[in-house]
C-alpha positions in Angstrom: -72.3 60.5 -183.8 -76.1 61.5 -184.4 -78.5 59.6 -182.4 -80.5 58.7 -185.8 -76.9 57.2 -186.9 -76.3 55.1 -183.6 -79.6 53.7 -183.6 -79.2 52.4 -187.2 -75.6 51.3 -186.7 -77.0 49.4 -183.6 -79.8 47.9 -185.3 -77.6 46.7 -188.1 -75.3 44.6 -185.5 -77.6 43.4 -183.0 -79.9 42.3 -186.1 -76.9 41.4 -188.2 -77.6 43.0 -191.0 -81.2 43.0 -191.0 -81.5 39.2 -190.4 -83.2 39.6 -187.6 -86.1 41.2 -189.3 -86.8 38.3 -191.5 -89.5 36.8 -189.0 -89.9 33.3 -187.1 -86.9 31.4 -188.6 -84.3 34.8 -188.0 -82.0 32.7 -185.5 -81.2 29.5 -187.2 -81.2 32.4 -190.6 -78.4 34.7 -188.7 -76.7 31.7 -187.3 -76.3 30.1 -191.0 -75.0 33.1 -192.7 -72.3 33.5 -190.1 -71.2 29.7 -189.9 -69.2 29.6 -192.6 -67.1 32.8 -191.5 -67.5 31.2 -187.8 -66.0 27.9 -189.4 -62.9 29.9 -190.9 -62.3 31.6 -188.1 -62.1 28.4 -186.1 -58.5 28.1 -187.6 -57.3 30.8 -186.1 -54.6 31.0 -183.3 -56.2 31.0 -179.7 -55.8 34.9 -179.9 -57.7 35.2 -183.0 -60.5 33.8 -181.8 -60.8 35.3 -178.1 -60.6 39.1 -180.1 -63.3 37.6 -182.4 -65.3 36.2 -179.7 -64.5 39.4 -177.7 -65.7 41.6 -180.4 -69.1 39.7 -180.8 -69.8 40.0 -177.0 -68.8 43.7 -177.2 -70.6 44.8 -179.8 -73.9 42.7 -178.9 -73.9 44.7 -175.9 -73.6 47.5 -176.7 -76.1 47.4 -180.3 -78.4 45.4 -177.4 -78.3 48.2 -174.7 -78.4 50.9 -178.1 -81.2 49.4 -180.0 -83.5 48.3 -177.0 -83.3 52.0 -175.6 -84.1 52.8 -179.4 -87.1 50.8 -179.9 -88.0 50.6 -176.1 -87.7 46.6 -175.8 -85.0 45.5 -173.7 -85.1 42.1 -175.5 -86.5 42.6 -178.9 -86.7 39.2 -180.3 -85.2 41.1 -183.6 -82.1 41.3 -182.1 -79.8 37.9 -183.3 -76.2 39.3 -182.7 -76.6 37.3 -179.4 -76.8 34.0 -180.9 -73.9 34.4 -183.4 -72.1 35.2 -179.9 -73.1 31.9 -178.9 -72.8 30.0 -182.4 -69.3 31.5 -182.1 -68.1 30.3 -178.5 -69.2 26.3 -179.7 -67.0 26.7 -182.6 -64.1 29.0 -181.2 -64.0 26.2 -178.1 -64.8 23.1 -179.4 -63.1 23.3 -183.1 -64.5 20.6 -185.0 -62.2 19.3 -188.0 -65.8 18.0 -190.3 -68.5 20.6 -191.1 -71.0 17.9 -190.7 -69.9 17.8 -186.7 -69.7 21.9 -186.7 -73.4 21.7 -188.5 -74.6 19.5 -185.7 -73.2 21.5 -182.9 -74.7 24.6 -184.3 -78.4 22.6 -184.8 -77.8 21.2 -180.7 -76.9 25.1 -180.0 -80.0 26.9 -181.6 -82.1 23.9 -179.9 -81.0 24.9 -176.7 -81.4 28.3 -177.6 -84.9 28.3 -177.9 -86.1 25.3 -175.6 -84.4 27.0 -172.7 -83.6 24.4 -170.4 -82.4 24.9 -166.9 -79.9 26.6 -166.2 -80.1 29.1 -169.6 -83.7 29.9 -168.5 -82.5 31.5 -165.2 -79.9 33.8 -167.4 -82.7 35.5 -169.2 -83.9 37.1 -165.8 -80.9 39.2 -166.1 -81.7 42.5 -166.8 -80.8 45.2 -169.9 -78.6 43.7 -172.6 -75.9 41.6 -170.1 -79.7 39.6 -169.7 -79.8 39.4 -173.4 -76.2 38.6 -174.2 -76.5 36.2 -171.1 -79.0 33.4 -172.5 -77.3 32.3 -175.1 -74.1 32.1 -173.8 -75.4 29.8 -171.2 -76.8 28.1 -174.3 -73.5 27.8 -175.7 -71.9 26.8 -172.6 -74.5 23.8 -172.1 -73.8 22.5 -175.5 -70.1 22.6 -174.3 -70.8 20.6 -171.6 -72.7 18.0 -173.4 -70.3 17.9 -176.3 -67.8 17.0 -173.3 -69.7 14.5 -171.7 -70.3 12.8 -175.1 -66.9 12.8 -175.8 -66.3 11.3 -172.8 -68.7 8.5 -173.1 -67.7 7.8 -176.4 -64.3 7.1 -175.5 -65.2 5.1 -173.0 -67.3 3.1 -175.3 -64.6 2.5 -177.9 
């Protein structure tokens, strides 16, 4: 593959199809276009979703490392294919039967995102495209946790 042809295959995953040059709203923009494919794909068997989830993390580091060597930024804020990653690893784990609960995960998740609370700030310091892959699966992971802990203190509640 030419160099010219990587670079442009690279830029169209780790901006997912040009979302990520659409400006300041590109993340929630990138995560919204996926969701509903993200919602189907929920359904699937365990397996499904781990080669889904695998392929996201896969490819965003590679079109992260690709396109970052390309443009020279290691963490061009262009680059979005890291938080459909994360969009994807709150729906694949927690598997919400109502879209209005999968629509206020995904809200809680790019909130995180970009607030950047501890520990998801610390993840960022990681260098090259693990670094850039890394914050938003932290991101992801938090919202886990707190969906948990809700849960938890729901049911308590009841």
């Amino acid at each position: 593959m030419s160099a010219g042809l990587e670079a442009a295959l690279a830029e169209a995953v780790a901006t997912v199809f040009w979302l990520g040059h659409t400006g300041f709203p590109r993340v929630g923009l990138a995560v919204l276009a996926t969701a509903p494919l993200l919602w189907w794909a929920q359904a699937l068997p365990a397996w499904g979703r781990a080669a889904i989830g695998s392929v996201l993390v896969a490819s965003g580091l590679w079109a992260s490392a690709t396109w970052g060597a390309a443009t020279g930024l290691s963490d061009d804020g262009r680059i979005v294919v890291d938080e459909v990653a994360g969009a994807a690893l709150v729906l694949f784990v927690l598997r919400p039967k109502r879209v209005s609960v999968a629509a206020f995960l995904l809200v809680a998740y790019v909130a995180v995102d970009r607030v950047k609370p501890w520990p998801v700030d610390r993840s960022e310091a990681i260098p090259g495209a693990l670094g850039v892959m890394a914050d938003d699966l932290a991101a992801a992971a938090l919202v886990l946790v707190a969906a948990a802990l809700g849960s938890l203190v729901l049911r308590r509640l009841a």
